[in-house]
C-alpha positions, 0 to 999 in steps of 0.5 A, spaced: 530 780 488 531 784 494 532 792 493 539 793 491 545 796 496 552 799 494 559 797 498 565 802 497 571 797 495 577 801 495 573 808 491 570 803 486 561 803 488 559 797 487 552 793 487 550 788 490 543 785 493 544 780 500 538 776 502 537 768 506 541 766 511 547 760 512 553 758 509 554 764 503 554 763 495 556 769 491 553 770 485 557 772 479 555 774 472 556 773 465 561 778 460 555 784 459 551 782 465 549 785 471 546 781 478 540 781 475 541 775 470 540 771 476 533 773 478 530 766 478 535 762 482 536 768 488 530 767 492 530 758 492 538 759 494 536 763 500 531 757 503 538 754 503 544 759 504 546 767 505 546 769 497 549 775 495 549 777 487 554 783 485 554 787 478 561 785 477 565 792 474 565 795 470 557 792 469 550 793 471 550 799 475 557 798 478 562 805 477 565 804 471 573 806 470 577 805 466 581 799 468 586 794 465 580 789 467 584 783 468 583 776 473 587 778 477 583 784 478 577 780 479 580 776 484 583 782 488 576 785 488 572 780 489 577 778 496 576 786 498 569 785 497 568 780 501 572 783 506 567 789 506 561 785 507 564 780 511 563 774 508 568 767 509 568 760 507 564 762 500 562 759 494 562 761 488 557 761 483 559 764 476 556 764 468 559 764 463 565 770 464 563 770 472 565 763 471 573 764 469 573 769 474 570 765 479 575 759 478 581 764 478 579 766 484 578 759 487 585 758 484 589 764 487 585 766 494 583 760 496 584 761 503 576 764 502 573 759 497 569 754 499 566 751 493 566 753 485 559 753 481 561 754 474 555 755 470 556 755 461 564 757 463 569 756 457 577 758 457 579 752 460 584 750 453 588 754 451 586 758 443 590 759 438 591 767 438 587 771 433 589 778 432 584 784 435 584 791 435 581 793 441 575 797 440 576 805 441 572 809 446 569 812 439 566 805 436 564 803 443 559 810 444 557 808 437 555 801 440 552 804 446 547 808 441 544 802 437 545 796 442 538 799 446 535 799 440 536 792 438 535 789 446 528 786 444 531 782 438 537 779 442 531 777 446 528 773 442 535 769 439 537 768 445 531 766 449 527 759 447 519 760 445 516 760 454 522 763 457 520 768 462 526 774 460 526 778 468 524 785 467 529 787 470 535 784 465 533 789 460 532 794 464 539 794 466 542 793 460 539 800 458 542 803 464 548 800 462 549 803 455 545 809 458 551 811 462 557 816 461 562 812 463 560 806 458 564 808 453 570 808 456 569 802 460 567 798 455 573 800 451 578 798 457 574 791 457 578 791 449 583 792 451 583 787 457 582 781 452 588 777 453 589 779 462 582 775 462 586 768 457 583 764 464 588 758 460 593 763 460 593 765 466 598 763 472 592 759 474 592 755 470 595 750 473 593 750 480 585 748 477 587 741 477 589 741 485 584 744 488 581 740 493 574 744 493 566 740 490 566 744 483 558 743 479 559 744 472 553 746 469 552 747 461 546 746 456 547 741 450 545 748 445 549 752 448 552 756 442 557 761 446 560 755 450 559 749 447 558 743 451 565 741 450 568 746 454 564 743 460 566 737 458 574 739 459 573 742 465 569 737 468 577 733 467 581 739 470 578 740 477 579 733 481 571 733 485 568 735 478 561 733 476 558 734 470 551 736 468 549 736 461 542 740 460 539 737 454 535 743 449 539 748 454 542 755 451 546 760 454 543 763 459 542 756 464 540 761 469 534 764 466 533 757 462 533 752 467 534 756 474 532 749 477 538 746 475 543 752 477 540 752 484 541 743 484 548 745 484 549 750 489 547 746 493 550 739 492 556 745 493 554 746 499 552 739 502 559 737 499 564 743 502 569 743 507 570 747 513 576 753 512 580 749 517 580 743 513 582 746 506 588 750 508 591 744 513 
């Protein structure tokens, strides 16, 4: 992966690596994640397509306040982003918690989306509602002392025997718990449950009229977001396909690069021009 930058989008420093040339594919991470979760699929994208990989905040190494983190605020973000960088006509590529964002903002700012990837993404039926404490800054300093040390465990539960963990996943996961402002951010994330209820959410009903290619990509073991979770979605979105992975977890990028990058790229041979998405 190429060496990290750092964007300011509206005081917020946010990180990000920028590699290939083409039409743009912005990767989004997972709930905990960093851009570092996509490390084996970012070099094949680039023979294709300008990939851009962002530490969603308050994650990875991305400025930390204590917001209301809601998918109204990804989505508002992400169009400052990309107005920073000057990206346009993008698709979206999102894992797991990046999936929800991804589809909000395909949803609500349409105007910039090219395509959806929505890679072990759940949140397309509405839950009953459990009750929840959010989590206080107390607990979560606890958290962010004990999670490093058990790093190497949450490794080997969630990744399949032969699968090559990036380096680099561990390493910012330690610099994440290591950072002053975890505690507080993550506290911020408790608090924002209900704000990221992507069923709930007032785009909900505008998925089911988007005119974009949207992939689903989900792996038939995952134990986070069950295969039927891709299978609802796959009957929201109207130029929805479904690929299944037999033996898969979690964490498809990581698992089965190949798959996320074959996605990416039935996306991008099936979009639309800007003109014709807004006509």
């Amino acid at each position: 992966m190429d060496e990290a930058r750092y964007a300011n989008v509206d005081g917020i420093r946010t990180r990000y690596v920028r590699a290939g040339a083409g039409p743009c594919v912005l990767l989004l991470h997972g709930m905990m994640g960093a851009l570092s979760h996509w490390g084996p699929t970012v070099a094949p994208l680039t023979a294709a397509a300008e990939v851009v990989a962002l530490d969603l905040p308050p994650f990875g190494a991305s400025d930390k306040p204590p917001l209301v983190y809601s998918l109204a605020f990804y989505a508002d973000f992400l169009t400052r982003f990309v107005r920073v960088l000057g990206l346009r006509d993008v698709t979206l590529v999102g894992h797991s918690f990046g999936g929800k964002v991804a589809a909000y903002t395909a949803a609500m700012r349409p105007e910039w989306v090219a395509g959806l990837v929505l890679v072990a993404t759940d949140g397309f039926a509405a839950t009953p509602e459990k009750p929840r404490r959010p989590a206080s800054v107390a607990r979560m300093r606890a958290l962010c002392v004990v999670a490093p040390r058990l790093l190497p465990l949450a490794g080997r539960l969630f990744f399949p025997k032969g699968v090559s963990v990036p380096p680099a996943m561990f390493e910012d996961a330690r610099a994440f718990f290591a950072d002053a402002d975890a505690p507080r951010a993550l506290a911020a994330i408790s608090r924002s449950a209900e704000a990221l209820d992507l069923a709930a959410s007032d785009a909900a009903p505008r998925l089911s009229r988007l005119a974009l290619p949207v992939e689903i990509v989900a792996g038939t073991n995952d134990r986070a977001m069950p295969p039927a979770d891709a299978r609802r979605a796959a009957t929201i979105f109207p130029r929805a396909h479904l690929s299944l992975l037999p033996g898969v977890g979690h964490l498809v990028p990581i698992e089965r690069p190949a798959a996320v990058v074959e996605a990416v790229r039935a996306v991008l041979a099936a979009r639309a021009p800007q003109e014709e998405r807004t006509a």
